[in-house]
KEKOLPA-608809 format. One record per atom (N, C-alpha, C): residue number from 1; atom name; x, y, z. Coordinates in nm, 4 decimals, padded with zeros to 6 digits, always signed. Example, Ala and Ser with C-alpha at 12.3 -4.5 7.8 and 13.67 -1.06 7.14 Angstrom:
2
1	N	+01.3190	-00.5690	+00.7800
1	CA	+01.2300	-00.4500	+00.7800
1	C	+01.3200	-00.3300	+00.7800
2	N	+01.2850	-00.2250	+00.7080
2	CA	+01.3670	-00.1060	+00.7140
2	C	+01.2900	+00.0030	+00.7870
This chain:
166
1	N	+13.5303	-11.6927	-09.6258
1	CA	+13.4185	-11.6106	-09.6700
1	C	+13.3030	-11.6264	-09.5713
2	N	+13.2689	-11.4971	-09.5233
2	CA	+13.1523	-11.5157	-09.4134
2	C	+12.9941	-11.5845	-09.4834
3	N	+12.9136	-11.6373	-09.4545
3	CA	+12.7833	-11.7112	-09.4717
3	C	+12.6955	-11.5294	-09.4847
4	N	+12.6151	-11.5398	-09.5692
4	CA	+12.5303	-11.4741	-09.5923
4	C	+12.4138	-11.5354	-09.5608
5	N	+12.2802	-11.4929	-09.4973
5	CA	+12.1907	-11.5309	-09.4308
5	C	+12.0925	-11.4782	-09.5362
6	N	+11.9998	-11.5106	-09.6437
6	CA	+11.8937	-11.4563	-09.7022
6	C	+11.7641	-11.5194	-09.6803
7	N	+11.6847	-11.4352	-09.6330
7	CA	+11.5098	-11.4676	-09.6464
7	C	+11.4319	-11.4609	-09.7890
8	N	+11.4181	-11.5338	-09.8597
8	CA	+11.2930	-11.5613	-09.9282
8	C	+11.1602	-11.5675	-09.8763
9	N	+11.0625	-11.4495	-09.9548
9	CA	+10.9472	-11.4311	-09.9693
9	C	+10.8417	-11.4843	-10.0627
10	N	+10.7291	-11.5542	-10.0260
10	CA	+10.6738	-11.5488	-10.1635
10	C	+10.5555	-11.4805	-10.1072
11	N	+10.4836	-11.3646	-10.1702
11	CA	+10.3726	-11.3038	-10.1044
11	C	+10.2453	-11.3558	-10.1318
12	N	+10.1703	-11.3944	-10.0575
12	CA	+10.0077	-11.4281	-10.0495
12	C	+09.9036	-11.3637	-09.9825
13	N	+09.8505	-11.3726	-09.9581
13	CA	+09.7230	-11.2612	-09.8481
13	C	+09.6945	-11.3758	-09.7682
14	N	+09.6787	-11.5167	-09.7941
14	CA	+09.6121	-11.6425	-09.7354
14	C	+09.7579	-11.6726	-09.6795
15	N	+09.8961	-11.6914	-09.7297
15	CA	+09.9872	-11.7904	-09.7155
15	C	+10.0923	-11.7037	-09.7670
16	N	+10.1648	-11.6404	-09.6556
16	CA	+10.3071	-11.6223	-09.7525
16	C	+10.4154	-11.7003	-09.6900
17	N	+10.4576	-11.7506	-09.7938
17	CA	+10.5980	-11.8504	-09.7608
17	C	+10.7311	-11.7628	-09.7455
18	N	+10.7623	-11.8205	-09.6642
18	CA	+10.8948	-11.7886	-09.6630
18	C	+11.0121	-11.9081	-09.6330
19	N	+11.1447	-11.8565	-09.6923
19	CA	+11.2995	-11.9579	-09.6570
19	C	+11.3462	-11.9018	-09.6627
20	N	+11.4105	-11.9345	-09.5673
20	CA	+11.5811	-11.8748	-09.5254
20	C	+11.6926	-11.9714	-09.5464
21	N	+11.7651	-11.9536	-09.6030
21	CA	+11.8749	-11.9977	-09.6490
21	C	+12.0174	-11.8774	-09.5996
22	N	+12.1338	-12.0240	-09.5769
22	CA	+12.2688	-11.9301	-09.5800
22	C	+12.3292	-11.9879	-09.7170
23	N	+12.4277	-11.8270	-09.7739
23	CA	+12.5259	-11.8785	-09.8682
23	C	+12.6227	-11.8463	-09.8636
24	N	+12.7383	-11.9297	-09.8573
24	CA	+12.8767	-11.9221	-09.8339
24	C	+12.9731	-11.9791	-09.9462
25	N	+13.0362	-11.8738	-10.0495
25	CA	+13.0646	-11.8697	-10.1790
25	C	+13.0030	-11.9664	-10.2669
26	N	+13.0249	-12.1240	-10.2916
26	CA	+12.9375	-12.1969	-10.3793
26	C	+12.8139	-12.2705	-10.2903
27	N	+12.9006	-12.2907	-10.1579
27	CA	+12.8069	-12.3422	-10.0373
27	C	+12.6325	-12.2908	-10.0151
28	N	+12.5235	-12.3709	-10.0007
28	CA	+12.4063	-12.3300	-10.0050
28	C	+12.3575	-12.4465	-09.8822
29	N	+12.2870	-12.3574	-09.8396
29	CA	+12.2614	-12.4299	-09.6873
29	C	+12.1396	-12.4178	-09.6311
30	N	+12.0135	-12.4931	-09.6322
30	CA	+11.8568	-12.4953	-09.5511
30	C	+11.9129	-12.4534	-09.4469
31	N	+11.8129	-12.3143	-09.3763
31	CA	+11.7857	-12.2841	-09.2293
31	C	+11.6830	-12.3331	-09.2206
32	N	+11.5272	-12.2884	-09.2947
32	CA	+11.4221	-12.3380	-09.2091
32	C	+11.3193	-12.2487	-09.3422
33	N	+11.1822	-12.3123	-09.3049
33	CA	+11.1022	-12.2665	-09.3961
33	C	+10.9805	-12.2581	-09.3335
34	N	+10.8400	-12.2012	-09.4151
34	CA	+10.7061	-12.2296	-09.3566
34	C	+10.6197	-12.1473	-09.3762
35	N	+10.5391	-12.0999	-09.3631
35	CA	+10.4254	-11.9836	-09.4164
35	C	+10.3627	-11.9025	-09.2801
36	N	+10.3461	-11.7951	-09.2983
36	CA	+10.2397	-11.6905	-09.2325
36	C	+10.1085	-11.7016	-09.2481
37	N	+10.0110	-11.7642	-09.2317
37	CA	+09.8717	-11.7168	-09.2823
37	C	+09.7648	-11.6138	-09.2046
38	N	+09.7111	-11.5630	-09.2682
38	CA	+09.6076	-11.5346	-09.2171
38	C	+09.4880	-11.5495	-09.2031
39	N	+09.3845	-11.5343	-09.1777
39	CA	+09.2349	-11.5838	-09.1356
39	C	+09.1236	-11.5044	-09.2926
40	N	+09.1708	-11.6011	-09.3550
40	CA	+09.0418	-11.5978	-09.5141
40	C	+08.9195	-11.4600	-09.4178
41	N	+08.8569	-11.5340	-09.2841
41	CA	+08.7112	-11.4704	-09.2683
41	C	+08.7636	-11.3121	-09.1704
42	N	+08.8451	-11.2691	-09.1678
42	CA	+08.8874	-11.1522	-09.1360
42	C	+08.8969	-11.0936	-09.1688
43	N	+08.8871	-10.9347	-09.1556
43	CA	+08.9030	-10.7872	-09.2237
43	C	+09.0177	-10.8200	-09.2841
44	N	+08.9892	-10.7067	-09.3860
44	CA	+09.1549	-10.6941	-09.5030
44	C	+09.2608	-10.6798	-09.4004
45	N	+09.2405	-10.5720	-09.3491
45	CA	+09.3211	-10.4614	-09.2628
45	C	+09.3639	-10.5854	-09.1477
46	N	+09.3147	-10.6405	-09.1012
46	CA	+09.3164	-10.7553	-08.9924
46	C	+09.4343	-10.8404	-09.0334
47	N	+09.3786	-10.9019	-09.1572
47	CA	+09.4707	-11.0166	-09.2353
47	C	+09.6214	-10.9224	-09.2424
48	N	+09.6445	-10.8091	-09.2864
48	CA	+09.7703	-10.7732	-09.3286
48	C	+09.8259	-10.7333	-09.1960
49	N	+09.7733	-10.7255	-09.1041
49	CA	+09.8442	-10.7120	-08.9487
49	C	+09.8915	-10.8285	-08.9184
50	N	+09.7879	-10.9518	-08.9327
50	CA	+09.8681	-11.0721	-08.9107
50	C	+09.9777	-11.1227	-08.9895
51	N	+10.0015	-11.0609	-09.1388
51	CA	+10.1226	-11.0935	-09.2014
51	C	+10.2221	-11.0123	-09.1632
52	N	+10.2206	-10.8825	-09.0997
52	CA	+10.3015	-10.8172	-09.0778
52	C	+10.3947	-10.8765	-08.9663
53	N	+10.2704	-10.9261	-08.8601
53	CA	+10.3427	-10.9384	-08.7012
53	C	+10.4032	-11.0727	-08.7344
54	N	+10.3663	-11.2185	-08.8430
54	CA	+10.4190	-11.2973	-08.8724
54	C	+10.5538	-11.2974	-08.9274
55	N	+10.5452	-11.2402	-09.0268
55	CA	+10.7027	-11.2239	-09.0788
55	C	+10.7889	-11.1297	-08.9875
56	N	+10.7842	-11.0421	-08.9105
56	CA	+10.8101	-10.9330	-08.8148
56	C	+10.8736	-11.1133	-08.7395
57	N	+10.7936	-11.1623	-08.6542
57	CA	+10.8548	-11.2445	-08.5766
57	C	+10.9407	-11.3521	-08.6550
58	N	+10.9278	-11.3720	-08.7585
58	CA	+10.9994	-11.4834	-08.8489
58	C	+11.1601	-11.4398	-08.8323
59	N	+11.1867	-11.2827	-08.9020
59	CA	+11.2775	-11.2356	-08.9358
59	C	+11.3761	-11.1652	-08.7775
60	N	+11.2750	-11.1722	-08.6602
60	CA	+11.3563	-11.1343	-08.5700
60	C	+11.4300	-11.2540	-08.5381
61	N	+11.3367	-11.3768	-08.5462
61	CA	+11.4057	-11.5300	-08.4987
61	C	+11.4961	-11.5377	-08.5953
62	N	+11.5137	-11.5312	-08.6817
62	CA	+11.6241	-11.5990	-08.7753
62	C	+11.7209	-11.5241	-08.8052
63	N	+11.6833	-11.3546	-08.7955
63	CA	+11.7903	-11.3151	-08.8596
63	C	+11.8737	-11.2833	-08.9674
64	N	+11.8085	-11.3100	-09.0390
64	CA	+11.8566	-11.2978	-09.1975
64	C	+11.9602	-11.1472	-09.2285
65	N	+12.0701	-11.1315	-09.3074
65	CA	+12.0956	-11.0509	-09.3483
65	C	+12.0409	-10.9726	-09.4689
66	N	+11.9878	-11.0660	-09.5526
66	CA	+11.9167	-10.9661	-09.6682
66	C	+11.7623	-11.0120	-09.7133
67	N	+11.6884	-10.9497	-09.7994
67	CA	+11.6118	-11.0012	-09.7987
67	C	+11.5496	-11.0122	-09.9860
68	N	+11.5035	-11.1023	-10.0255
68	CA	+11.4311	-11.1253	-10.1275
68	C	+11.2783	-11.1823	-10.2095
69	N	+11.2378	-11.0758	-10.2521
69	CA	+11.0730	-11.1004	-10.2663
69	C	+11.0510	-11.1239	-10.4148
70	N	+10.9617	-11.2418	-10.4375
70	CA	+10.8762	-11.2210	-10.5575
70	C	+10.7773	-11.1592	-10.6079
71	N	+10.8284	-11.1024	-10.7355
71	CA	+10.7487	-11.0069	-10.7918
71	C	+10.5654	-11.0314	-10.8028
72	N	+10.4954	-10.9313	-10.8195
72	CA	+10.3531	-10.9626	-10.8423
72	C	+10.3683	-11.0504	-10.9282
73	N	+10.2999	-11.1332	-11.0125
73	CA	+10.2422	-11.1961	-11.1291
73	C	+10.1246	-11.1316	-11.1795
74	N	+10.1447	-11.0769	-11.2831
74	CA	+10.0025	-11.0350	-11.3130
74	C	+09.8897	-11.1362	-11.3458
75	N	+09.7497	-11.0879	-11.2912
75	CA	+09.6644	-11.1480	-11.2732
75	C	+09.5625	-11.1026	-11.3434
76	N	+09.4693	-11.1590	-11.4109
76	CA	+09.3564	-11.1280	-11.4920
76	C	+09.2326	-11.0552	-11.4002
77	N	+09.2488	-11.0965	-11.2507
77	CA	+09.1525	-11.0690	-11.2270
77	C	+09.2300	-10.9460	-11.1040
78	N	+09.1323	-10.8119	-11.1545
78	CA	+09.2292	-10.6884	-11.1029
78	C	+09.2196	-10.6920	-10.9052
79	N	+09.0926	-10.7423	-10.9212
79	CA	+09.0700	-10.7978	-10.7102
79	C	+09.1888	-10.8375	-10.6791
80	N	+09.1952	-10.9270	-10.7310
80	CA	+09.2954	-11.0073	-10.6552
80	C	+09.4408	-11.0062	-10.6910
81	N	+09.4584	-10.9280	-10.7914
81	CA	+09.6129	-10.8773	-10.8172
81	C	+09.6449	-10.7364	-10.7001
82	N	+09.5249	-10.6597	-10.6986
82	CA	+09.5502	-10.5854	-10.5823
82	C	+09.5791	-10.6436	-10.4393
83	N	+09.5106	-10.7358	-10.4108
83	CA	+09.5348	-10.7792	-10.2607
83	C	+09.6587	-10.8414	-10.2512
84	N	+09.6746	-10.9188	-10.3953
84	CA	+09.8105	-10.9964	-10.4044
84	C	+09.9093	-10.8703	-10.3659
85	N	+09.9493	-10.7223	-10.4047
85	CA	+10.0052	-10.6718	-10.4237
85	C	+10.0092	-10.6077	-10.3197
86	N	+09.9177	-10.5951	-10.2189
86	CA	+09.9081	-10.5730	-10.0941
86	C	+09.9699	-10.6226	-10.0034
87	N	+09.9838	-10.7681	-09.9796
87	CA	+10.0522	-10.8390	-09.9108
87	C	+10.1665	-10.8235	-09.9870
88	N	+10.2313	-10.8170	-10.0700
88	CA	+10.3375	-10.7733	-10.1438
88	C	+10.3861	-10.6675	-10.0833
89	N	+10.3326	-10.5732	-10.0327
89	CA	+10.3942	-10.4905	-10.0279
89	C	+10.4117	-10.4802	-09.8223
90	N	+10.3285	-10.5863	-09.7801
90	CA	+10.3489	-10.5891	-09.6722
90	C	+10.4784	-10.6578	-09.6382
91	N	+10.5471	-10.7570	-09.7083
91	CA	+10.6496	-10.8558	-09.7467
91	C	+10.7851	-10.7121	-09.7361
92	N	+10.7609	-10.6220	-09.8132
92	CA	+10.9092	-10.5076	-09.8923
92	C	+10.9115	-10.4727	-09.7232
93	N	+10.7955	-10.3706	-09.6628
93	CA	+10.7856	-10.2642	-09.5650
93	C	+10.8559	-10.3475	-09.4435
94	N	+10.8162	-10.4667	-09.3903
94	CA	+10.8584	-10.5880	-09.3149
94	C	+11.0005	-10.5735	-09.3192
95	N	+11.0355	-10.6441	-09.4215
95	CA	+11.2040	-10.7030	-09.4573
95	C	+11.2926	-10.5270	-09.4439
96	N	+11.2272	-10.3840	-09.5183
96	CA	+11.2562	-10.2816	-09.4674
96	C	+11.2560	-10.2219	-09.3404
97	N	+11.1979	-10.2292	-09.2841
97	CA	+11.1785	-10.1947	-09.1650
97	C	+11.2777	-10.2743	-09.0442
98	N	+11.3288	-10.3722	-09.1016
98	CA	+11.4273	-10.4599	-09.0363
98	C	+11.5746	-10.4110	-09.0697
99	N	+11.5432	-10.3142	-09.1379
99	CA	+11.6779	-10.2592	-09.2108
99	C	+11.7654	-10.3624	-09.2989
100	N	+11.6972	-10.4734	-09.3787
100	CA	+11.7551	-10.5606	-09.4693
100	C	+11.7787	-10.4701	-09.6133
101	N	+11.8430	-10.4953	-09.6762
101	CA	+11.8654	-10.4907	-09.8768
101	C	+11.7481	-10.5824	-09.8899
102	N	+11.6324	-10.5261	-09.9891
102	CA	+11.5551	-10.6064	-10.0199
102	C	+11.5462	-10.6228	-10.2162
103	N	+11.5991	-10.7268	-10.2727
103	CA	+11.5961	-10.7352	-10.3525
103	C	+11.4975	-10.8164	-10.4187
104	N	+11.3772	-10.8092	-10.5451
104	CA	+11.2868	-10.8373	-10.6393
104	C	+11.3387	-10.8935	-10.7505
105	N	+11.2310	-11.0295	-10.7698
105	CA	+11.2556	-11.1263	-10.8714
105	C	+11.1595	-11.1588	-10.9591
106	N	+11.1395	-11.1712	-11.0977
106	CA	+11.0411	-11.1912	-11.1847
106	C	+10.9975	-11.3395	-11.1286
107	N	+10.8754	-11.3797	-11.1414
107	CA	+10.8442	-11.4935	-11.0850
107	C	+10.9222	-11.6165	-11.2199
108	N	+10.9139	-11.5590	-11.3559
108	CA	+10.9908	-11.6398	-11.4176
108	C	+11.1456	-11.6617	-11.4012
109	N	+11.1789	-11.5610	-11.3397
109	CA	+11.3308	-11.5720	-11.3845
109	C	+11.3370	-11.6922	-11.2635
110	N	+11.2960	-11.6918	-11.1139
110	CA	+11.2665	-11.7651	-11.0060
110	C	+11.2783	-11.9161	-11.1002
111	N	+11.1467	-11.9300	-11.1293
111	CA	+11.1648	-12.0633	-11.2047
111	C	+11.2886	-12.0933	-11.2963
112	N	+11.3145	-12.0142	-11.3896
112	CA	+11.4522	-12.0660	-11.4636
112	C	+11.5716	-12.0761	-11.3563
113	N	+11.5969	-11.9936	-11.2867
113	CA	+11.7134	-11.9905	-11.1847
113	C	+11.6894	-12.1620	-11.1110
114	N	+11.6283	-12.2284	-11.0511
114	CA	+11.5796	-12.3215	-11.0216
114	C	+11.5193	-12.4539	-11.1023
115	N	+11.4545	-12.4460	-11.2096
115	CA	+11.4430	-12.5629	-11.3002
115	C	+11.5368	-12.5534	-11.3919
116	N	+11.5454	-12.4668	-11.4737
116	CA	+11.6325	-12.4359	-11.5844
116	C	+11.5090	-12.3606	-11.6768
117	N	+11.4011	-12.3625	-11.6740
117	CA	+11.2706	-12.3101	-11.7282
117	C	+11.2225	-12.2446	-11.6577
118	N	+11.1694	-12.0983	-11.7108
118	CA	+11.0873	-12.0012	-11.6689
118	C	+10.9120	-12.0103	-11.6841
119	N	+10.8791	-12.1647	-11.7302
119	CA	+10.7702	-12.1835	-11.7412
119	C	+10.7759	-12.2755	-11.6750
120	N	+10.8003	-12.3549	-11.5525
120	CA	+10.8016	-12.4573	-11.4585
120	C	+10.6767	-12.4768	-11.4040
121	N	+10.6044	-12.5886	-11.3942
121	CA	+10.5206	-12.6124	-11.2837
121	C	+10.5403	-12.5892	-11.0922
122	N	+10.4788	-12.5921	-11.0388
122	CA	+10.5165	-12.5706	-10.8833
122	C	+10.5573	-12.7225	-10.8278
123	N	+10.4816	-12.7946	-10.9183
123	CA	+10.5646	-12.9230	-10.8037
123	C	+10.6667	-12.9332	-10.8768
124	N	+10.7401	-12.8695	-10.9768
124	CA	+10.8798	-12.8837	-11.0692
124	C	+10.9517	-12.8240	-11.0076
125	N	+10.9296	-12.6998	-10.9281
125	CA	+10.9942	-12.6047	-10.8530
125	C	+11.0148	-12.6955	-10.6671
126	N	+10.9338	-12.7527	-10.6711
126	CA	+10.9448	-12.7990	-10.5364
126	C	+11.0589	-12.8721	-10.5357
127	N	+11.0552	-12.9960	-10.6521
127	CA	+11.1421	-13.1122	-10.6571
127	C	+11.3026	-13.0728	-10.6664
128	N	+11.2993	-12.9236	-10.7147
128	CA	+11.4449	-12.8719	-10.7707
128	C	+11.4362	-12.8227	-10.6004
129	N	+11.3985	-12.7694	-10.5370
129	CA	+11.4308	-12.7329	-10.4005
129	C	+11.4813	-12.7826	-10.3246
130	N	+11.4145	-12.9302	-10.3055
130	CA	+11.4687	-13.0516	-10.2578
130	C	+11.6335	-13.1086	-10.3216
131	N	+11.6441	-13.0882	-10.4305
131	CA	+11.7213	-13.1321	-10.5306
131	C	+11.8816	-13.0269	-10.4348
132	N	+11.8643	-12.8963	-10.4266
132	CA	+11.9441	-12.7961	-10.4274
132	C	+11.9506	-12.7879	-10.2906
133	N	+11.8551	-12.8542	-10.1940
133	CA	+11.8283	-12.7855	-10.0406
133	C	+11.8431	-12.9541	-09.9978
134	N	+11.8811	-13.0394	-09.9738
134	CA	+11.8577	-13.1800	-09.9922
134	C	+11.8061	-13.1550	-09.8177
135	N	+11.8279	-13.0975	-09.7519
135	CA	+11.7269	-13.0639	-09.5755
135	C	+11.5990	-13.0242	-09.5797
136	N	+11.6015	-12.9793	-09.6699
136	CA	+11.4579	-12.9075	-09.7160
136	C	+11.3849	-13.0169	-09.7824
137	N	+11.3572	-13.1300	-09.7401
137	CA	+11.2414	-13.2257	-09.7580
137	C	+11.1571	-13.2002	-09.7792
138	N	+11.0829	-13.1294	-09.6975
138	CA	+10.9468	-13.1324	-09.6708
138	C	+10.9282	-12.9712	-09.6422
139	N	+10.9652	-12.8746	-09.7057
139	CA	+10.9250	-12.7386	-09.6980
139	C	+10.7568	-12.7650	-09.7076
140	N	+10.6828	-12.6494	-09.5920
140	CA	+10.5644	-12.6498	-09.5445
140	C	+10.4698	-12.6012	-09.6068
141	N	+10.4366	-12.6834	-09.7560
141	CA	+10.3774	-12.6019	-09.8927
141	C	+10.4583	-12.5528	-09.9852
142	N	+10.3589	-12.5312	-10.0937
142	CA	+10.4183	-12.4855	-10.2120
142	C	+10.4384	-12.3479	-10.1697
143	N	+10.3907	-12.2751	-10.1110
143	CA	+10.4090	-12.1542	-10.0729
143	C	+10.5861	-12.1416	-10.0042
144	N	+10.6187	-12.2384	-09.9454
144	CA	+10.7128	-12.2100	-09.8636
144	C	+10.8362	-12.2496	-09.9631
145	N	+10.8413	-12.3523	-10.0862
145	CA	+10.9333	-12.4238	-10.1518
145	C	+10.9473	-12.2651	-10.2694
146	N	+10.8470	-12.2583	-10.2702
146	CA	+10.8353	-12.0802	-10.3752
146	C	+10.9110	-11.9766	-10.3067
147	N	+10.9089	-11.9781	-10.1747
147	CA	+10.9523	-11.8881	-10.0996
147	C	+11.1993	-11.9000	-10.1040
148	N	+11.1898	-12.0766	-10.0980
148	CA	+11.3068	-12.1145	-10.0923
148	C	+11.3359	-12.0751	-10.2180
149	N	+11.3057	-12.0856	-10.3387
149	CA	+11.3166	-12.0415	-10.4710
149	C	+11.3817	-11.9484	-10.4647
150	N	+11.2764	-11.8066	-10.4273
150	CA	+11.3091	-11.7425	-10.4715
150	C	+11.4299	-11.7144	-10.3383
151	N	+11.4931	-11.7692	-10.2415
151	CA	+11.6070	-11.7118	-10.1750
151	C	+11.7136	-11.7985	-10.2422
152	N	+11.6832	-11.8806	-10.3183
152	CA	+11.7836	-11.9433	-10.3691
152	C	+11.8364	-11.8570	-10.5094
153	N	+11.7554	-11.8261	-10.6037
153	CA	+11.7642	-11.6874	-10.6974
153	C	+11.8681	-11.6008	-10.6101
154	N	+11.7913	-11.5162	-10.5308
154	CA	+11.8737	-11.4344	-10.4523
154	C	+11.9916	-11.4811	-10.4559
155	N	+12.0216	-11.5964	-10.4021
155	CA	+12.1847	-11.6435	-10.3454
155	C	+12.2700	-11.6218	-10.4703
156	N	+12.1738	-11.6851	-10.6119
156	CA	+12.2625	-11.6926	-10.7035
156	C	+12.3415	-11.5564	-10.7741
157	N	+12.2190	-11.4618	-10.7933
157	CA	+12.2480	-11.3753	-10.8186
157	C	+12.3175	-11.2637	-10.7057
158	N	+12.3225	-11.2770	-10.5889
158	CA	+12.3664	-11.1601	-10.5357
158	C	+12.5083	-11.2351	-10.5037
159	N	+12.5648	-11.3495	-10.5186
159	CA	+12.7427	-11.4057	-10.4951
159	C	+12.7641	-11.3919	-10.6126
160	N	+12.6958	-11.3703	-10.7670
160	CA	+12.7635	-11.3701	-10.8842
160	C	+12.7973	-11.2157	-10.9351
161	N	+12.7109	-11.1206	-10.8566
161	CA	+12.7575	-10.9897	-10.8251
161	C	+12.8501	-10.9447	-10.7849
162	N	+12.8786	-11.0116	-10.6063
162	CA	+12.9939	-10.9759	-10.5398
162	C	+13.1182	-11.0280	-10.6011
163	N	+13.0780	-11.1861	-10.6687
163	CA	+13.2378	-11.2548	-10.7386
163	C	+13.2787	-11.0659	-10.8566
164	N	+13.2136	-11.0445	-10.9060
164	CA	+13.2386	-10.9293	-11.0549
164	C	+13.2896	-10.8487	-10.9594
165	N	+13.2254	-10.7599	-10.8875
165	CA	+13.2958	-10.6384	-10.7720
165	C	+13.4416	-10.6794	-10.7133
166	N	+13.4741	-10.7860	-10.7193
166	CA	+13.5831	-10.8438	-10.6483
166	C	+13.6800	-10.8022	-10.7021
């Protein structure tokens, strides 16, 4: 069975994480992890160029075959669910534009797929990363262990797909 190559996203405007992971039928395997940021004191428009050209270079280096993003979270405060959703959407256009399958994950289901709870803390989510990624020590923030999450989701769900099609 060939290795499937998936990128995990987690979108931020300050920090988006990302991991890449391969999966090869039960096999799950750390490539590499780490975040994009951009400059807090910079134009909007500025900041989302630098996430663009960041992940743009992430995904040419690594390569990934598919790609997977976490969903918005809704946010109380409508500012910043927009910008969140902005860089969100800079995350889809990116991984599209690369010509990947980009598949979306509830930020809960992320956590249950990974703790066993859809109400997990982030350092609960980290420790299960480590737990599942045992290379993945030291993913570069919570941003980036969120990011492995959710490619680890991905893995689960898109080999428990192909096993049914089989």
């Amino acid at each position: 069975m060939a290795a499937i190559r998936i990128i995990g996203i987690d979108p931020g405007l300050r920090h988006m994480g990302w991991g890449i992971v391969e999966v090869a039928g039960a096999h799950l395997a750390y490539i590499a992890s780490g975040t994009v940021d951009s400059n807090a004191k910079s134009a909007l428009g500025e900041r989302l160029r630098e996430l663009h050209q960041g992940l743009s270079r992430i995904i040419a280096e690594f390569a990934p075959d598919e790609a997977a993003v976490e969903e918005t979270f809704v946010n109380r405060d409508p500012q910043s669910a927009l910008k969140l959703g902005e860089a969100r959407g800079i995350a889809l256009v990116v991984a599209a534009l690369a010509g990947l399958p980009v598949a979306e994950y509830a930020a809960n289901l992320v956590k249950k797929t990974v703790t066993g709870t859809g109400h997990a803390e982030k350092n609960q989510v980290a420790m299960m990363v480590r737990v599942l990624l045992p290379k993945a020590q030291e993913p570069q923030g919570a941003d980036a262990a969120d990011a492995l999450a959710v490619a680890i989701t991905h893995a689960r769900y898109c080999t428990q797909a192909k096993a049914r099609r089989a």
